[in-house]
C-alpha positions as a Markdown table, in Angstrom:
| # | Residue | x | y | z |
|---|---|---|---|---|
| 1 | Unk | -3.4 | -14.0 | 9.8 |
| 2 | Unk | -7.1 | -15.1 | 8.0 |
| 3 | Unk | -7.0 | -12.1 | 5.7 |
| 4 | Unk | -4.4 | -9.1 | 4.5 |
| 5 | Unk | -6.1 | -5.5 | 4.2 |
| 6 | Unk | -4.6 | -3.3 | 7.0 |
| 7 | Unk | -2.3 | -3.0 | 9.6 |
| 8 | Unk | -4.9 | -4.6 | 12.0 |
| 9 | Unk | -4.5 | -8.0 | 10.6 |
| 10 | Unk | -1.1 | -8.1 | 11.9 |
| 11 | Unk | -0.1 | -8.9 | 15.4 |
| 12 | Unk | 3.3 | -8.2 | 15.7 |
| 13 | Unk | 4.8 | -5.9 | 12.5 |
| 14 | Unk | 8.5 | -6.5 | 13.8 |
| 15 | Unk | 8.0 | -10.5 | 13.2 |
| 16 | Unk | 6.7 | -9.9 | 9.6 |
| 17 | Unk | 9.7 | -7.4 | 8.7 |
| 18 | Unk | 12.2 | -10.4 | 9.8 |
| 19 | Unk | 10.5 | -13.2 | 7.7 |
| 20 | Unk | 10.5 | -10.1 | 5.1 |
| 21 | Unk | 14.3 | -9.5 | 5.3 |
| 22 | Unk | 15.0 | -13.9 | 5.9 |
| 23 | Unk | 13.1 | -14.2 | 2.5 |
| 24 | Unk | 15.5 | -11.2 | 0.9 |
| 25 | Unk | 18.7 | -13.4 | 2.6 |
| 26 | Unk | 17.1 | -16.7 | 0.9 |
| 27 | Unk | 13.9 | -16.3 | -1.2 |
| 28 | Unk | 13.6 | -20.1 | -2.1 |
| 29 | Unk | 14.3 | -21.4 | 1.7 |
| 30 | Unk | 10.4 | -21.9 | 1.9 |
| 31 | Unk | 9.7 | -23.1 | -1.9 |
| 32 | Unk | 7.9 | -25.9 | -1.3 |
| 33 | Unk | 5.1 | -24.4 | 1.5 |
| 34 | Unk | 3.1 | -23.0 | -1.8 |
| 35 | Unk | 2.8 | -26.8 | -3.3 |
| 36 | Unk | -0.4 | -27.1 | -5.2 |
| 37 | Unk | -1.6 | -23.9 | -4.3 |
| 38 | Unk | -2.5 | -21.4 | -6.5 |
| 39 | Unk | -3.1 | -17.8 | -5.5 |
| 40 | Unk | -5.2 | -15.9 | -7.4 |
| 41 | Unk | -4.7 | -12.0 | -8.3 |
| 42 | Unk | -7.8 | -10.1 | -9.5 |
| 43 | Unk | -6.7 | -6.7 | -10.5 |
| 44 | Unk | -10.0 | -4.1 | -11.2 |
| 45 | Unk | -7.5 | -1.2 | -12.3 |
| 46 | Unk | -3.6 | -1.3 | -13.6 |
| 47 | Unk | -0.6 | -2.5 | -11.5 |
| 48 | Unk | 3.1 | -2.7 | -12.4 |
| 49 | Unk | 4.9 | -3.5 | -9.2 |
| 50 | Unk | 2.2 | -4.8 | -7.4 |
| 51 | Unk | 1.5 | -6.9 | -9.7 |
| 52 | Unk | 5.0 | -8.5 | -10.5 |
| 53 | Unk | 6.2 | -8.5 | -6.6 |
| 54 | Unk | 3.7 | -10.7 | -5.7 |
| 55 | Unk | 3.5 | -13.3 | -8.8 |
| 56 | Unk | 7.6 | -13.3 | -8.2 |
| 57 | Unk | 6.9 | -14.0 | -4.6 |
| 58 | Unk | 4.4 | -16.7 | -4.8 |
| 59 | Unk | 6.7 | -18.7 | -7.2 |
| 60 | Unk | 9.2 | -18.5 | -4.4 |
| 61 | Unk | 6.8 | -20.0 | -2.6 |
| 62 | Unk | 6.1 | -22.8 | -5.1 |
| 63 | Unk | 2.6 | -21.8 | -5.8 |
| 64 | Unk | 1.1 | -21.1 | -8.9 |
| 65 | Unk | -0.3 | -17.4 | -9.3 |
| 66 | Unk | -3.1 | -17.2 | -11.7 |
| 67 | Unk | -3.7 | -13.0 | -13.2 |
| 68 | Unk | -7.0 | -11.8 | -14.2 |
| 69 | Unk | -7.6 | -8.4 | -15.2 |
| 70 | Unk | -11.1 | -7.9 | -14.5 |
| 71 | Unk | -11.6 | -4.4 | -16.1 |
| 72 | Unk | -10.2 | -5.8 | -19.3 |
| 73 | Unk | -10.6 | -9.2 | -19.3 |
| 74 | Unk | -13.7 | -10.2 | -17.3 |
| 75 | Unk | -17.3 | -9.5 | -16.8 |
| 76 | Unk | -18.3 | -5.3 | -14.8 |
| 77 | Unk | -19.1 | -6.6 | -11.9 |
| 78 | Unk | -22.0 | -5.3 | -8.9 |
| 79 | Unk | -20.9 | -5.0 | -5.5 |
| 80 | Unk | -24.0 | -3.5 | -3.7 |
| 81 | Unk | -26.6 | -6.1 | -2.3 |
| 82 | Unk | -30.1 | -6.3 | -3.5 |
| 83 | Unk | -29.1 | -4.1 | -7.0 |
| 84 | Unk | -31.5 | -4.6 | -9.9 |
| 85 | Unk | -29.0 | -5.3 | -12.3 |
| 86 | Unk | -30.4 | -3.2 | -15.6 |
| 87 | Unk | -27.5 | -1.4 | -16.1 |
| 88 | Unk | -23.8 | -1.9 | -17.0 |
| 89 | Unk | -23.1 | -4.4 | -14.9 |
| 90 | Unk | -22.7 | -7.8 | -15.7 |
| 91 | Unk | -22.0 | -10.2 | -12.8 |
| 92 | Unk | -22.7 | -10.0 | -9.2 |
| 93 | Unk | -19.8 | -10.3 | -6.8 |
| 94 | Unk | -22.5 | -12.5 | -4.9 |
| 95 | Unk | -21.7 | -15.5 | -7.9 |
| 96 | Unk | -18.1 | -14.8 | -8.8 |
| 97 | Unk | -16.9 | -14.6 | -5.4 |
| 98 | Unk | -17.5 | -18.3 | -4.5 |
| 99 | Unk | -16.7 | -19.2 | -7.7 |
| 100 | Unk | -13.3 | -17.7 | -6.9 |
| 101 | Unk | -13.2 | -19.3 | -3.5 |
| 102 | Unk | -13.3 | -22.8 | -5.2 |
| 103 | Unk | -10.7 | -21.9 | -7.5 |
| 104 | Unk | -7.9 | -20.6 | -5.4 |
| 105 | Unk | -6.5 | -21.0 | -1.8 |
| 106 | Unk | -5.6 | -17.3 | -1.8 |
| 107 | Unk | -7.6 | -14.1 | -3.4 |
| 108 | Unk | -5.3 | -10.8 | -4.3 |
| 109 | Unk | -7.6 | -8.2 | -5.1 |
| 110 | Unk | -6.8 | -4.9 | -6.4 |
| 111 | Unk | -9.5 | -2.3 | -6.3 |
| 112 | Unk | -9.6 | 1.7 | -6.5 |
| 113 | Unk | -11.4 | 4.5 | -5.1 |
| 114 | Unk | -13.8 | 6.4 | -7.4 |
| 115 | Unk | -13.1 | 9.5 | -5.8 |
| 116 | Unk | -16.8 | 10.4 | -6.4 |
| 117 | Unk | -18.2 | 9.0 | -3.5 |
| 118 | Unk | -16.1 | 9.2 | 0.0 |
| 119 | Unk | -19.1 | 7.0 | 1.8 |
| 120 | Unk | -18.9 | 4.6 | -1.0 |
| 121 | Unk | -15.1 | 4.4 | -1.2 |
| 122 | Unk | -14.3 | 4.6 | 2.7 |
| 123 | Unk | -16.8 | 1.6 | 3.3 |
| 124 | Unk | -14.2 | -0.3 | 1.3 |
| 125 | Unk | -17.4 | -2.1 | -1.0 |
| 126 | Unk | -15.9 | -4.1 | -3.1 |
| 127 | Unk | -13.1 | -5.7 | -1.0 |
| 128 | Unk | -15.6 | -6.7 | 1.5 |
| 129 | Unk | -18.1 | -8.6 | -0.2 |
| 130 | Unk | -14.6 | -10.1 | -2.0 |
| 131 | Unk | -13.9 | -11.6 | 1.8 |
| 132 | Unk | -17.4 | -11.7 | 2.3 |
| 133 | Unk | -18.0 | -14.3 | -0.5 |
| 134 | Unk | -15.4 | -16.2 | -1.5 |
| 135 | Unk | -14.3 | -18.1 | 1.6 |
| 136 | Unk | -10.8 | -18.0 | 1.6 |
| 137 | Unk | -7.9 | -15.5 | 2.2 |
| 138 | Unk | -8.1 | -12.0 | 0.9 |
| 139 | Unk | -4.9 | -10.3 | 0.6 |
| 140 | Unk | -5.5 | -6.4 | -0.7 |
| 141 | Unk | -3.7 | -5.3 | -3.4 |
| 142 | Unk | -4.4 | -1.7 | -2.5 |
| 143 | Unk | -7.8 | -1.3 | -1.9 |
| 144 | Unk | -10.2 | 2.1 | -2.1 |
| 145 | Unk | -8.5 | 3.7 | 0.9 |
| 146 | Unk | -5.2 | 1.9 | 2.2 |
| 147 | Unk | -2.2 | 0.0 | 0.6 |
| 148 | Unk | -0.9 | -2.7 | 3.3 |
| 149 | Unk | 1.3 | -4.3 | 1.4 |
| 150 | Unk | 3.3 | -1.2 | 0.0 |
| 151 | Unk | 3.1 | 0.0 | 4.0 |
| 152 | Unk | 4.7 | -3.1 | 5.4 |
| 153 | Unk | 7.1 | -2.7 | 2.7 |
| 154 | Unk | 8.0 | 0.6 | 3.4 |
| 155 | Unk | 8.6 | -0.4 | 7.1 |
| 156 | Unk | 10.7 | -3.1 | 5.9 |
| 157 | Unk | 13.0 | -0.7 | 4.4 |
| 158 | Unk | 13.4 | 1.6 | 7.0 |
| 159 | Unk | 14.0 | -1.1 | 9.3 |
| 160 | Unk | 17.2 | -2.7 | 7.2 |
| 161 | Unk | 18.1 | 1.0 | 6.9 |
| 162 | Unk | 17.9 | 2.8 | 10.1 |
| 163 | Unk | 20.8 | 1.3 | 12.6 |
| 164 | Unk | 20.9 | 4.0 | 15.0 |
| 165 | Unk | 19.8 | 3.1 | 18.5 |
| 166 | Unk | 17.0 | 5.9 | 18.9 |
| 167 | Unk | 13.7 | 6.2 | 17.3 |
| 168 | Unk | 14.3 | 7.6 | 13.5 |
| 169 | Unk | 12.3 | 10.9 | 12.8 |
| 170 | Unk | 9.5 | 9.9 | 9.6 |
| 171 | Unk | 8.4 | 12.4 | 7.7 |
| 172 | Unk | 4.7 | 12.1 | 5.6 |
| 173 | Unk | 5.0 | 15.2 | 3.2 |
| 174 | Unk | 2.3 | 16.0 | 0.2 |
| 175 | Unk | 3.5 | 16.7 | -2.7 |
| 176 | Unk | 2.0 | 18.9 | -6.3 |
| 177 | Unk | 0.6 | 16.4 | -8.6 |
| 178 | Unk | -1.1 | 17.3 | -12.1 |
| 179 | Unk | -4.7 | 15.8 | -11.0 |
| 180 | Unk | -6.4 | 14.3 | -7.9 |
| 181 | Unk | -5.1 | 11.1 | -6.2 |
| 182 | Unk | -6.4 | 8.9 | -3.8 |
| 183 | Unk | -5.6 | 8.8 | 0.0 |
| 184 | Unk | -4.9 | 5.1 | 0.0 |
| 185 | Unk | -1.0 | 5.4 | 0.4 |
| 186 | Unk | -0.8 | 8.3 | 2.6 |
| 187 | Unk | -3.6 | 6.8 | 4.8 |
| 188 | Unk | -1.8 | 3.3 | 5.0 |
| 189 | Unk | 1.7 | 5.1 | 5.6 |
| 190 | Unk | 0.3 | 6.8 | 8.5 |
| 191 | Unk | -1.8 | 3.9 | 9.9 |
| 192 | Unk | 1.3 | 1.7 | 9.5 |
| 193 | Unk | 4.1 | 3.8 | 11.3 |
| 194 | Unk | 1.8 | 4.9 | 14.0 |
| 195 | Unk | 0.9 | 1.2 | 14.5 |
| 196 | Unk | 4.7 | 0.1 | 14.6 |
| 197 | Unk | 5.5 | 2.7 | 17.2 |
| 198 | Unk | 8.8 | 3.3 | 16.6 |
| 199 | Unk | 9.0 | 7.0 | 15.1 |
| 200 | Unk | 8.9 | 10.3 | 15.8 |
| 201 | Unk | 5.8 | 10.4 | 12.9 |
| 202 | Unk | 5.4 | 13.6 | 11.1 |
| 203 | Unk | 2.6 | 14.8 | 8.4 |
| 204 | Unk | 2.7 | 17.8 | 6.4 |
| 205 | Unk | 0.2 | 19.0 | 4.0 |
| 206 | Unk | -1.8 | 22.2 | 2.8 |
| 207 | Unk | -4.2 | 23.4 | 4.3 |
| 208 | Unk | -7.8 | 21.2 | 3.9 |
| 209 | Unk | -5.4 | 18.5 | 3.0 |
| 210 | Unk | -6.2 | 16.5 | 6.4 |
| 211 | Unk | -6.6 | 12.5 | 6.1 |
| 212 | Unk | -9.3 | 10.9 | 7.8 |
| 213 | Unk | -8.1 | 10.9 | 11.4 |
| 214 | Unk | -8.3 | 7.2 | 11.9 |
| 215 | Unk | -5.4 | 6.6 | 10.1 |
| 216 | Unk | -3.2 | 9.6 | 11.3 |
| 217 | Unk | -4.2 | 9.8 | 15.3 |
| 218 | Unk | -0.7 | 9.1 | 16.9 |
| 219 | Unk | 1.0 | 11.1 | 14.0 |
| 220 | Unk | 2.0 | 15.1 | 14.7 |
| 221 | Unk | 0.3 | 17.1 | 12.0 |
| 222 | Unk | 1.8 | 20.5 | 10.7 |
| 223 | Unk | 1.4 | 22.7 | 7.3 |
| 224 | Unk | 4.7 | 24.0 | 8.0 |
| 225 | Unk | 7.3 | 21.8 | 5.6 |
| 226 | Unk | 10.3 | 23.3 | 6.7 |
| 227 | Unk | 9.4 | 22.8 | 10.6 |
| 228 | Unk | 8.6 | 19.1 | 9.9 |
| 229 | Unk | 11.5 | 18.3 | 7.6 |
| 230 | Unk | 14.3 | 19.7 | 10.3 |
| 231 | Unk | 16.1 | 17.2 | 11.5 |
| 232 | Unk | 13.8 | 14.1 | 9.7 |
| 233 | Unk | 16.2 | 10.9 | 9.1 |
| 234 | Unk | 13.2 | 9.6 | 6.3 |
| 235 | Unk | 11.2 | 11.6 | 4.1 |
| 236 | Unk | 8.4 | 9.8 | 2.4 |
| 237 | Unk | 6.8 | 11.7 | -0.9 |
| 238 | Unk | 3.3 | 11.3 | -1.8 |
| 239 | Unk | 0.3 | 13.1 | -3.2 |
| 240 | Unk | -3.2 | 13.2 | -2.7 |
| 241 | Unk | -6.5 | 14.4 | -2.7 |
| 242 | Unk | -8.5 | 16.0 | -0.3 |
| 243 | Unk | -10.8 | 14.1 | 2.3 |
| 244 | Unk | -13.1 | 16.2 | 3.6 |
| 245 | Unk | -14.2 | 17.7 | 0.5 |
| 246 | Unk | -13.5 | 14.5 | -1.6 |
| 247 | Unk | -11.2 | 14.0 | -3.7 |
| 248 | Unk | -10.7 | 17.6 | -4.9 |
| 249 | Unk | -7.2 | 19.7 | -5.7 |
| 250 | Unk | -7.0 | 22.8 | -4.1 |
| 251 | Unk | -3.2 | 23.5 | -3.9 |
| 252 | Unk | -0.5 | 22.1 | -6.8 |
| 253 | Unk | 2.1 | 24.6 | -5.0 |
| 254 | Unk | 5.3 | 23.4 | -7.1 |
| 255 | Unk | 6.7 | 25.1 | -3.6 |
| 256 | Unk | 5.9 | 21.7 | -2.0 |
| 257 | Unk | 8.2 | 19.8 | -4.5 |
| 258 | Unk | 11.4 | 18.4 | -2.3 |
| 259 | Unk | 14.5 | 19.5 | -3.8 |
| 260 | Unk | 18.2 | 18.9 | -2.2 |
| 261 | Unk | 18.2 | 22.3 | -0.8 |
| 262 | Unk | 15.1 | 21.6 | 1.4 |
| 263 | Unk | 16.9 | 18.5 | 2.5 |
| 264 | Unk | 19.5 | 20.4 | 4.0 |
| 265 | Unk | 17.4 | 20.8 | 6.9 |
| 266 | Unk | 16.8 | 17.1 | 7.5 |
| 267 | Unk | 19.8 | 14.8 | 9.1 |
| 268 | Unk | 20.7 | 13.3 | 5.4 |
| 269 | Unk | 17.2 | 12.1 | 5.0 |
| 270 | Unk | 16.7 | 9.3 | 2.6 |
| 271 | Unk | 13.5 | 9.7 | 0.3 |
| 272 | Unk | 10.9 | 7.1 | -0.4 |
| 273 | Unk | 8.3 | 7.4 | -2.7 |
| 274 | Unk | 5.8 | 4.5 | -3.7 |
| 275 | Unk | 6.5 | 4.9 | -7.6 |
| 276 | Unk | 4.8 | 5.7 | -10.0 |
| 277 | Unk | 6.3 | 9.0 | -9.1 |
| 278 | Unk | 5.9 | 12.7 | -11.8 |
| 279 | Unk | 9.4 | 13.7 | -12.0 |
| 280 | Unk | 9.9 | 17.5 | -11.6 |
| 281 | Unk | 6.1 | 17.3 | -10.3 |
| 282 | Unk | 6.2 | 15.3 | -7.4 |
| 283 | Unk | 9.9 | 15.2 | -7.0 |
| 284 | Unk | 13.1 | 16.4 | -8.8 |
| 285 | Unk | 15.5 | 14.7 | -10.9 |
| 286 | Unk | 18.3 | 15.5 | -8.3 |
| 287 | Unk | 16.6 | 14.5 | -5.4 |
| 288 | Unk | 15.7 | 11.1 | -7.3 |
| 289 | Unk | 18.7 | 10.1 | -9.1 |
| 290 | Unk | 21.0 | 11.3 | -6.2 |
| 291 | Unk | 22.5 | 9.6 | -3.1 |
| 292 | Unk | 19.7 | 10.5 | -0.9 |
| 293 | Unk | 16.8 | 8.4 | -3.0 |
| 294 | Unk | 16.0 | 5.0 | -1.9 |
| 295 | Unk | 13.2 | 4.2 | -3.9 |
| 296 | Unk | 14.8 | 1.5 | -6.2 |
| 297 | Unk | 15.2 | -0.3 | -2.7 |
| 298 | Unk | 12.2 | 0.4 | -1.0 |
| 299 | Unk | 10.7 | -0.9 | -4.7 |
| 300 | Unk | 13.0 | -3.7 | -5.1 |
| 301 | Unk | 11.6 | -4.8 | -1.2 |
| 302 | Unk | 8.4 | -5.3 | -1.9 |
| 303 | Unk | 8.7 | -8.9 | -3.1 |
| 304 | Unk | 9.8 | -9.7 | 0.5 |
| 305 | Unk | 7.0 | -7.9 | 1.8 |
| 306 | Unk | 4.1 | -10.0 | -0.6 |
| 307 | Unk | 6.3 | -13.5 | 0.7 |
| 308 | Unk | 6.4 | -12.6 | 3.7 |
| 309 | Unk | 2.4 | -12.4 | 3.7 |
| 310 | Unk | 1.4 | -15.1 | 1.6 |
| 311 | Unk | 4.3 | -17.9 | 3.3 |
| 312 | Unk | 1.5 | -16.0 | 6.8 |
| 313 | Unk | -1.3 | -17.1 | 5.5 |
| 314 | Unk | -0.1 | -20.4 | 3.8 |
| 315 | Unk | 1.2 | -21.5 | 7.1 |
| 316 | Unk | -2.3 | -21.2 | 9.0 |
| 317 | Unk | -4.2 | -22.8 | 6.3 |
| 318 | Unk | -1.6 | -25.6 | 7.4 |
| 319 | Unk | -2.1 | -25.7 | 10.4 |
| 320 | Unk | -6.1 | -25.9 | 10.3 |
């Protein structure tokens, strides 16, 4: 695996969730394959769990990870080739990039979608010329329109929780949010399950709250909640924008919020969510502090999911 940013760099999901869940059983059994390395984590916009997960992980690993907060700490940055640079921007990706290459043995980048822009943010800019440039391994720390490492996680926690020998029923649900969100964590979610192949995959939206097909084709789509919550064993929670006219709200239904009686018609679903999560917005305080919530578990997971990519990459820079 050369580079981290969708479900397409990885050949066989099932083989990463076990190194995922052999790093939860011992997460210093590989400390020394991150000697004198340091991985470097750009973040353009604020991170809580991302951010920690993956520092903790690559100190499991034994190398050094080195934080930057570019849209604090560092220069505004230009991303689009040929700019004359006579406005904000500071720094061309062009000459931080490689600078970046010669500093690190792994780049974590976190971008975000403007939501202004659905050309500019589904051509995935800035992340590009970031791999484009700098040489080395790019792992996305959620990027303008997917969040791999957050998927692969909440894979990882389906898998250590679903022991039945039949394919668990998944279900994708929008929920109300108080303004517009991007599509990175749906999209991922989708593009993630449907690449594992191992659900019964189920979306469930608003009308015009469609994803970009791409990332959904192998899913079943319905605006029906009810219909796609009966029988579901998993119920993931998220919000977002529209696509097709981008990035607007059209429906904040508090109707769409999950509540225990609407889990009655699932087979004792458990709820994810990828936190931050509104409470009594998104999702109620009895659905989230009851039995059926796992997201302090699916959270807790992603440091297995950040070691289980970085010990990836680490082992083919070894082996060139």
């Amino acid at each position: 695996m050369k580079n981290f940013i969708s479900a397409a760099d990885v050949t066989n999901i099932d083989s990463l969730v076990s190194s995922a869940l052999a790093y939860k059983a011992d997460p210093l059994k590989d400390k020394s394959l991150g000697a004198n390395k340091r991985v470097g984590m750009l973040f353009l916009n604020p991170s809580m769990r991302t951010r920690l997960s993956t520092q903790i992980a690559a100190q499991n690993l034994g190398a050094e990870p080195i934080i930057f907060n570019v849209d604090k700490e560092g220069w505004a940055l230009e991303f689009e080739e040929e700019a004359i640079m006579s406005g904000n921007t500071v720094e061309h990706v062009k000459d931080a990039a490689p600078v970046m290459g010669n500093y690190f043995d792994i780049l974590c980048i976190r971008t975000f979608p403007s939501l202004k822009n659905k050309e500019d943010d589904y051509s995935e800019l800035c992340i590009n010329q970031f791999i484009k440039y700098s040489g080395i391994p790019v792992v996305s720390l959620e990027s303008a329109t997917l969040h791999p490492l957050q998927s692969l996680t909440d894979i990882i926690t389906i898998t250590e929780k679903f022991k039945e020998k039949r394919k668990p029923k998944i279900v994708l649900t929008w929920a109300p949010h108080v303004k517009a969100l991007p599509q990175c964590v749906a999209n991922s979610f989708s593009q993630w399950v449907n690449a594992w192949g191992k659900a019964d995959f189920v979306i469930t939206h608003p009308e015009d709250y469609e994803l970009d097909p791409q990332f959904t084709k192998g899913g079943t789509i319905t605006h029906d909640q009810d219909a796609a919550l009966k029988d579901a064993d998993f119920v993931y929670v998220k919000n977002w924008s529209t696509y097709e006219d981008y990035g607007k709200i059209y429906n904040n239904d508090p109707e769409w919020m999950l509540t225990n009686e609407k889990l009655l018609l699932t087979n004792n679903a458990k709820v994810m969510h990828c936190l931050p999560v509104r409470r009594n917005v998104e999702l109620s305080d009895e659905i989230l502090d009851g039995p059926s919530s796992i997201v302090t578990q699916e959270a807790s997971n992603r440091v297995w999911a950040a070691q289980a990519v970085l010990a990836e990459i680490l082992r083919g820079k070894e082996r060139k």
